[in-house]
VOVO-643753 format. One line per field, with one value per residue: x, y, z negated of N, C-alpha, C, O, CB in turn; residue in three letters. Coordinates in steps of 0.02 Angstrom, whole numbers, plus 50000, padded with zeros to 5 digits. Glycine has a CB too. Example, Ala and Ser with C-alpha at 12.3 -4.5 7.8 and 13.67 -1.06 7.14 Angstrom:
<rs>
npx <- 50660/50642 $
npy <- 49716/49888 $
npz <- 49610/49646 $
capx <- 50615/50684 $
capy <- 49775/49947 $
capz <- 49610/49643 $
cpx <- 50660/50645 $
cpy <- 49835/50002 $
cpz <- 49610/49606 $
opx <- 50712/50670 $
opy <- 49834/50057 $
opz <- 49577/49598 $
cbpx <- 50565/50704 $
cbpy <- 49776/49970 $
cbpz <- 49548/49714 $
residu <- ALA/SER $
</rs>
This chain:
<rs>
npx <- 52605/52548/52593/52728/52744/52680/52790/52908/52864/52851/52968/53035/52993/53067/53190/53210/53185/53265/53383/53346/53382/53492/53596/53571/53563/53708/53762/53782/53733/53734/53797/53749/53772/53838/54015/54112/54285/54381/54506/54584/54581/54510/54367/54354/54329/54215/54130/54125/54068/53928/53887/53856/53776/53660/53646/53626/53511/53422/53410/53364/53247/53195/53201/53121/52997/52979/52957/53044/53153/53257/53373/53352/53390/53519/53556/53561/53639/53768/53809/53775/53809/53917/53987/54014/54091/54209/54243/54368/54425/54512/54444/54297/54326/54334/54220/54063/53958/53838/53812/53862/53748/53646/53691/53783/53859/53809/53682/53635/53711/53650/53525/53502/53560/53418/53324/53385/53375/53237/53204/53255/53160/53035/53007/52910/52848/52786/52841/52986/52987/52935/53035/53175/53103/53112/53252/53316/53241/53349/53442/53415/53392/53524/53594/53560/53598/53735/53908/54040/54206/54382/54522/54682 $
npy <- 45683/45604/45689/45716/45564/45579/45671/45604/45482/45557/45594/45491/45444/45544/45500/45380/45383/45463/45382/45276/45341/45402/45331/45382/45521/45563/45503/45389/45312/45205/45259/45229/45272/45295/45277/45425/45441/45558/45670/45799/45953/45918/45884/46023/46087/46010/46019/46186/46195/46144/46212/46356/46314/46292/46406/46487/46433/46460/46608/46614/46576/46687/46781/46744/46728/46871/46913/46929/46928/46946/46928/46817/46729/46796/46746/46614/46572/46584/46467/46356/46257/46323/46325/46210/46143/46222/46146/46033/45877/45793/45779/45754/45610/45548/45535/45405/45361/45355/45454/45557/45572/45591/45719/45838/45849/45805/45840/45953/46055/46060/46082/46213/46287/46266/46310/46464/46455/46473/46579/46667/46661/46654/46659/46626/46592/46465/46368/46386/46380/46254/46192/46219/46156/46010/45999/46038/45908/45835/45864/45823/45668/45633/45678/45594/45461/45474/45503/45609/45595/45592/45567/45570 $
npz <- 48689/48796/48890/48894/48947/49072/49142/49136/49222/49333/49321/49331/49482/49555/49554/49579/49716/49781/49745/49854/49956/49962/50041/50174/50146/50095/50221/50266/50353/50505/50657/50822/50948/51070/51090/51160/51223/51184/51223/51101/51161/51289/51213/51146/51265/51331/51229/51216/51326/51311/51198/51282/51349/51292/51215/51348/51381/51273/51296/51446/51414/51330/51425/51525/51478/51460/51572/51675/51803/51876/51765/51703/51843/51838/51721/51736/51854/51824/51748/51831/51975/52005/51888/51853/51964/51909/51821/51758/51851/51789/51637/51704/51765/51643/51583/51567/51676/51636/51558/51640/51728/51627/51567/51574/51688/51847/51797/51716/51764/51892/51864/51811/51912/51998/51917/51915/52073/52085/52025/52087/52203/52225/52085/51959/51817/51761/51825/51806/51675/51648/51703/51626/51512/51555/51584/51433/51397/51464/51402/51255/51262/51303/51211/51108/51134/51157/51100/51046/51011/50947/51026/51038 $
capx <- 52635/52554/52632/52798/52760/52691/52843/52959/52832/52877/53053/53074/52986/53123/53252/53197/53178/53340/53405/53322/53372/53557/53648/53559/53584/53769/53795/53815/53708/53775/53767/53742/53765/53902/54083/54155/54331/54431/54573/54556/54570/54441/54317/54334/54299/54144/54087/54101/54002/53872/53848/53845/53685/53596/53624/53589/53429/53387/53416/53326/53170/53183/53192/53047/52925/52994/52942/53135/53159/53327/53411/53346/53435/53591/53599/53566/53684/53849/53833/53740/53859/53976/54034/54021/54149/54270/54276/54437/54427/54514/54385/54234/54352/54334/54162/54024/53907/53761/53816/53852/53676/53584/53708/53833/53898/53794/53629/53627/53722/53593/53449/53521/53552/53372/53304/53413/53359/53164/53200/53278/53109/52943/52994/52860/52859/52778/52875/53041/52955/52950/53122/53195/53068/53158/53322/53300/53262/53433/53505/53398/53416/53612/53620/53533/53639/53814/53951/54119/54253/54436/54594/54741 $
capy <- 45621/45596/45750/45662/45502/45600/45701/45542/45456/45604/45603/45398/45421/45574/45479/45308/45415/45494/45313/45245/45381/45423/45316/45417/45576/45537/45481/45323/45271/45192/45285/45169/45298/45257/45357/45431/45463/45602/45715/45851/45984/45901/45876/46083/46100/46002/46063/46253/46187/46144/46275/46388/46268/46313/46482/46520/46399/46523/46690/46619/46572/46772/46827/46734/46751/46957/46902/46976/46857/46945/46927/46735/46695/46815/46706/46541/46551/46561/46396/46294/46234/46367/46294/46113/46159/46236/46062/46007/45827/45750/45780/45727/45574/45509/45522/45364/45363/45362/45542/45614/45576/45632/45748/45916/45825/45880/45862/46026/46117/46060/46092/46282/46320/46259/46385/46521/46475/46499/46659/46702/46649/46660/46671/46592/46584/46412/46321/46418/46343/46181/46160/46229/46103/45957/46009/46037/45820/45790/45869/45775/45617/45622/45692/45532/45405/45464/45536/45617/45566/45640/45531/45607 $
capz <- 48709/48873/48945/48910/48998/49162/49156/49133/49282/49401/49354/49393/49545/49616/49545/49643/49782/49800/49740/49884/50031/49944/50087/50222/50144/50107/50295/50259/50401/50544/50712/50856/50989/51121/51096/51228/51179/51253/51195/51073/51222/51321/51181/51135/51333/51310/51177/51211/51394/51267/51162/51333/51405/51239/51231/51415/51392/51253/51342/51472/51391/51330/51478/51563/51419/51463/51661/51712/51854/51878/51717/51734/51881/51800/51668/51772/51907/51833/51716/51903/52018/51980/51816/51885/52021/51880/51774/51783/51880/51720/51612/51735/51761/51572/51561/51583/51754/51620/51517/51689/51758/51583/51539/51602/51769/51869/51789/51676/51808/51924/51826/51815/51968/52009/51880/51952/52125/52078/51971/52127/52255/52190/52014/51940/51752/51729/51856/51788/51584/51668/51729/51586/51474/51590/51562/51384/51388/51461/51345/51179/51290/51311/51140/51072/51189/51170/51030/51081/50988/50968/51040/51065 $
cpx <- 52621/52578/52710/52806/52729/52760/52905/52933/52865/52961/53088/53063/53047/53181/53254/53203/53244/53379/53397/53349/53457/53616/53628/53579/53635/53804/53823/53763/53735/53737/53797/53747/53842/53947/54104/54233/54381/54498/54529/54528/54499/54355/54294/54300/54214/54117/54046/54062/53949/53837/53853/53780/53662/53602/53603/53517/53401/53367/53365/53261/53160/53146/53130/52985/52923/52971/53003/53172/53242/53378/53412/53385/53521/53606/53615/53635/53751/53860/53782/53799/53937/54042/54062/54073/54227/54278/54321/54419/54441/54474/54323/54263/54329/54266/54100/53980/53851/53766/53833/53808/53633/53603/53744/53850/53853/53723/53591/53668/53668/53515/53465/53515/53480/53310/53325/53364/53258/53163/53209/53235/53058/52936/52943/52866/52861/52824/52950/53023/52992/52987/53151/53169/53136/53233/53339/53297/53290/53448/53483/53430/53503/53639/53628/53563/53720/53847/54005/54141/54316/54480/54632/54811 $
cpy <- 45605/45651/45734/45614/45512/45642/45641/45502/45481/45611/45531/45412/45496/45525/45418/45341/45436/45435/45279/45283/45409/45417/45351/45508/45599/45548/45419/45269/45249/45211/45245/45215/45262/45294/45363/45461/45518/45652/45779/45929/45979/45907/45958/46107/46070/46041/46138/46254/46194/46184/46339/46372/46292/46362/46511/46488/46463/46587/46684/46624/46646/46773/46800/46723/46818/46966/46974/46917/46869/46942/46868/46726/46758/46775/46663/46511/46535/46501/46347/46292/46252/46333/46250/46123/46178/46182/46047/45929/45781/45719/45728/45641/45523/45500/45467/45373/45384/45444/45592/45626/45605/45721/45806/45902/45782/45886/45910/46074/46124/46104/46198/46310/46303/46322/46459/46532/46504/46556/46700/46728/46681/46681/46662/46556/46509/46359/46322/46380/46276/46149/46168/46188/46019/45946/45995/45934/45791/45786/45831/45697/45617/45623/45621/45475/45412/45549/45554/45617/45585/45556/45532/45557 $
cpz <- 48782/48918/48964/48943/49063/49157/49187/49205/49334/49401/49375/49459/49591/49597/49574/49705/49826/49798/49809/49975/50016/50013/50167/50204/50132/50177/50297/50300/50478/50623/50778/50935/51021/51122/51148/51214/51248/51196/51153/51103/51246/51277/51162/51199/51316/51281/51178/51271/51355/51242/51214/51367/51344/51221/51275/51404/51349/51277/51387/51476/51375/51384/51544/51536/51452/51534/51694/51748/51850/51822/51722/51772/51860/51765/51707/51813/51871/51803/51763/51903/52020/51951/51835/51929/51976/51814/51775/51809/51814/51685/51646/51736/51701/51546/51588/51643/51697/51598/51586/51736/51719/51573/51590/51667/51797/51831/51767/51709/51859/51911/51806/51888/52005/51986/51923/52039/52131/52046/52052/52199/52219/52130/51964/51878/51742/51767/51814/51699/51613/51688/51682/51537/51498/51583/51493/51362/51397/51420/51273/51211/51297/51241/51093/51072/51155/51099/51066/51021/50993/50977/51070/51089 $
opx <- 52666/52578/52742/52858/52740/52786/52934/52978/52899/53002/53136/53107/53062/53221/53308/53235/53262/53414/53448/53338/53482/53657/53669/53605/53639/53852/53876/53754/53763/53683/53857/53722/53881/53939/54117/54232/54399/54515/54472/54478/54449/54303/54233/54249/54168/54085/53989/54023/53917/53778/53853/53744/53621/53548/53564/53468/53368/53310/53320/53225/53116/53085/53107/52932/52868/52965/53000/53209/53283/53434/53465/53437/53575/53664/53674/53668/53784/53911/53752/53839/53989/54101/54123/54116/54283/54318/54322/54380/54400/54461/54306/54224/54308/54254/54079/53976/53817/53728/53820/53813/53588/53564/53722/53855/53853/53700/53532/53668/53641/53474/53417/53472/53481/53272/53287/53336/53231/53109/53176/53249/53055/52887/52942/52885/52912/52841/52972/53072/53049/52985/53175/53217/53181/53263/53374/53337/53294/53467/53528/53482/53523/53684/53674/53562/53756/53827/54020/54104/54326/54471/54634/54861 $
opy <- 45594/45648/45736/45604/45472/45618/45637/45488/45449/45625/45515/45400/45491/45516/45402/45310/45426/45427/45249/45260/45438/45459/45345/45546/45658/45583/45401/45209/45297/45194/45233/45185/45219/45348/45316/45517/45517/45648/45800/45959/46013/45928/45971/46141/46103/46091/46155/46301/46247/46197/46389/46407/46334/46381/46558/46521/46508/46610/46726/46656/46673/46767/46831/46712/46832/47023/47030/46873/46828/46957/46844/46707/46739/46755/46659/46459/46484/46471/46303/46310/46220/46321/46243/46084/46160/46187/46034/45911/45743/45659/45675/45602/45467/45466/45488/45435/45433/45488/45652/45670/45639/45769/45811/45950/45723/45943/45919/46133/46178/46139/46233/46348/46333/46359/46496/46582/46541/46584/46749/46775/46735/46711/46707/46497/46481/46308/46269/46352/46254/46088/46113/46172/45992/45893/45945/45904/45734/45737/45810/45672/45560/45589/45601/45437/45366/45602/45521/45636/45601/45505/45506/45584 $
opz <- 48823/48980/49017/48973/49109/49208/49241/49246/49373/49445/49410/49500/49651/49643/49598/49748/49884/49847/49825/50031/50063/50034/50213/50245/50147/50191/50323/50289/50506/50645/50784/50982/50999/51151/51186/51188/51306/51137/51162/51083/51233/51301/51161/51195/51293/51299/51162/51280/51359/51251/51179/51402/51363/51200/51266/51420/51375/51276/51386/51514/51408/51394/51592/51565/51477/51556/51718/51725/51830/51841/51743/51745/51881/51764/51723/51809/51883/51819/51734/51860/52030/51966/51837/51907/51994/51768/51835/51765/51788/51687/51620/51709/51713/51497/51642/51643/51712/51620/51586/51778/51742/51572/51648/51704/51779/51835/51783/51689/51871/51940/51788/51912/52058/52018/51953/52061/52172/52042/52071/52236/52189/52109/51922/51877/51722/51737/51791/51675/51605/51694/51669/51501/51466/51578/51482/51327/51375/51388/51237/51189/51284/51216/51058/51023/51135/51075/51116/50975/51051/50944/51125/51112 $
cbpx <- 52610/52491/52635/52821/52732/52615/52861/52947/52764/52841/53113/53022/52880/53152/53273/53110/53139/53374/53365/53247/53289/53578/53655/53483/53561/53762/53851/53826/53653/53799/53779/53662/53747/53892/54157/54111/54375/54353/54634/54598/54615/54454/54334/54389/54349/54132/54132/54155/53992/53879/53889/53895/53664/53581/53656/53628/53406/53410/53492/53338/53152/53250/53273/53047/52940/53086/52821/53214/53114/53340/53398/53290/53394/53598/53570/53510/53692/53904/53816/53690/53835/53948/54001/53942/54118/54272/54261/54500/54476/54530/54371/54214/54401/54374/54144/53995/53888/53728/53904/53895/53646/53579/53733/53916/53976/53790/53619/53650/53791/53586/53443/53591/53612/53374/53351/53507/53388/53118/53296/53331/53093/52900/53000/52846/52808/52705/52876/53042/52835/52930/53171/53195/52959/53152/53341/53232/53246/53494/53524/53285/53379/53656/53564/53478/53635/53836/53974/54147/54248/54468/54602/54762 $
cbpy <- 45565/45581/45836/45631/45431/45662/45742/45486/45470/45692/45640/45299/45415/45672/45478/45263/45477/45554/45275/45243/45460/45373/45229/45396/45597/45472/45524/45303/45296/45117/45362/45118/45372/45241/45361/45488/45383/45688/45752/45857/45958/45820/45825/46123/46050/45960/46074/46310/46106/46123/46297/46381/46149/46282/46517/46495/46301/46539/46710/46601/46519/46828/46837/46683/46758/46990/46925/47013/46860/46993/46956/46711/46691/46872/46676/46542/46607/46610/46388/46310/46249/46411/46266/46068/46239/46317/45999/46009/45829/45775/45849/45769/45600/45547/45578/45354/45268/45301/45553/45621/45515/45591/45711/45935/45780/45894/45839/46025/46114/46000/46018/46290/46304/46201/46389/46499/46411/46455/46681/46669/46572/46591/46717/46554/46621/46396/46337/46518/46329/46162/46194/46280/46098/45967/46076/46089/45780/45806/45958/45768/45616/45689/45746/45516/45438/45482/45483/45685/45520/45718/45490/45659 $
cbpz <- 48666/48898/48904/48866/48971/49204/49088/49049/49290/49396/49287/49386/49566/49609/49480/49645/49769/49748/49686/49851/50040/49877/50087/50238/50123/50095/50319/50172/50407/50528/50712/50832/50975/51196/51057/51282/51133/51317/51274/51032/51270/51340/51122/51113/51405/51278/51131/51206/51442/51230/51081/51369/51431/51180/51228/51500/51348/51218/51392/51486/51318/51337/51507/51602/51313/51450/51691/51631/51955/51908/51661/51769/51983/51761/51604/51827/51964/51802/51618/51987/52073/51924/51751/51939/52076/51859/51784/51714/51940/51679/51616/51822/51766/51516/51561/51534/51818/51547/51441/51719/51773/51490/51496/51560/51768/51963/51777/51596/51846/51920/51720/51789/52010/51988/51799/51962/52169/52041/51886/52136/52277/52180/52008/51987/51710/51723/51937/51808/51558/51695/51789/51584/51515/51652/51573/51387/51400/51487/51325/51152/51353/51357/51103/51093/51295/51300/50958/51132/51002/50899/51049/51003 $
residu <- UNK/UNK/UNK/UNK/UNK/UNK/UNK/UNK/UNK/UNK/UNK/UNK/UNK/UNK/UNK/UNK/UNK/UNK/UNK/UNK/UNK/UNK/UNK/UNK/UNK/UNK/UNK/UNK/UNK/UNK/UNK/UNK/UNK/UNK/UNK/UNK/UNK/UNK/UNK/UNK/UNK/UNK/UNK/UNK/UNK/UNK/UNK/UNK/UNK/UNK/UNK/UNK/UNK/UNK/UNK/UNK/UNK/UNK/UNK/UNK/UNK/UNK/UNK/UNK/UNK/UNK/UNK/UNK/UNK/UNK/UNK/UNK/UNK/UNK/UNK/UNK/UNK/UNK/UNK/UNK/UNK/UNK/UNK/UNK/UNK/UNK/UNK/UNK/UNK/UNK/UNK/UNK/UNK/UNK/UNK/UNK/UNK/UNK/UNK/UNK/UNK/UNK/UNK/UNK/UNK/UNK/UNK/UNK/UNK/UNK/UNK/UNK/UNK/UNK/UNK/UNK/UNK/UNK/UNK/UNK/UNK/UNK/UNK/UNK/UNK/UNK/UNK/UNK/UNK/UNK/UNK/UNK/UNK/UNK/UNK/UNK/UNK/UNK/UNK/UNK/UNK/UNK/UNK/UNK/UNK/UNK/UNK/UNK/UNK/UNK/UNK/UNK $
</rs>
């Protein structure tokens, strides 16, 4: 008998539990971030910027754990200034002063070509960590701040 009423104990308390956390695990919590609304176009542009800054961040970290200064500034350079230069105006246009100070315009092209240019000097692992660390908090910080949004 008492093996039945801890069993029954442990199964109220997942079933309160899940009761209790349903509308978060749902998505039925309300996200308070700020939209930025752009065209469906624009938003795939973003986007695939994005998932380009966090794969090069990855690679890079490789490759300066691997102390390969020159693969570092290979990756680095072409998504610095580079990229930022081939934005289309449009785009940069539609986006807030605050997401283009935390975020892709220019602060994560910046923050690349900074990397690059130290892979490219001294090369100096921890400095090259530490920019890449910095960068890395735009991008949670922007993440945290701001939503894109489709509107065509």
């Amino acid at each position: 008998m008492k093996s039945l009423s801890i069993k029954s104990f442990w199964k109220g308390i997942l079933i309160a539990s899940l009761t209790s956390t349903s509308g978060l695990a749902l998505g039925q919590e309300t996200d308070a971030r700020e939209v930025i609304w752009l065209s469906g176009a624009e938003r795939a542009a973003l986007m695939s910027e994005m998932r380009l800054f966090l794969s090069t961040s990855q690679q890079i970290l490789e490759a300066t754990l691997a102390e390969d200064m020159t693969k570092v500034e290979t990756l680095a350079r072409p998504v610095g200034v580079k990229l930022m230069k081939d934005t289309p105006a449009s785009l940069k246009d539609k986006l807030p002063a605050g997401f283009t100070q935390l975020g892709p315009q220019p602060q994560a092209h910046l923050g690349f070509e900074n990397i690059a240019d130290e892979a490219s000097g001294l090369g100096d692992q921890t400095i090259i960590l530490q920019q890449l660390a910095d960068l890395q908090k735009s991008c949670v910080a922007c993440h945290a701040q701001y939503q894109i949004k489709v509107r065509d």
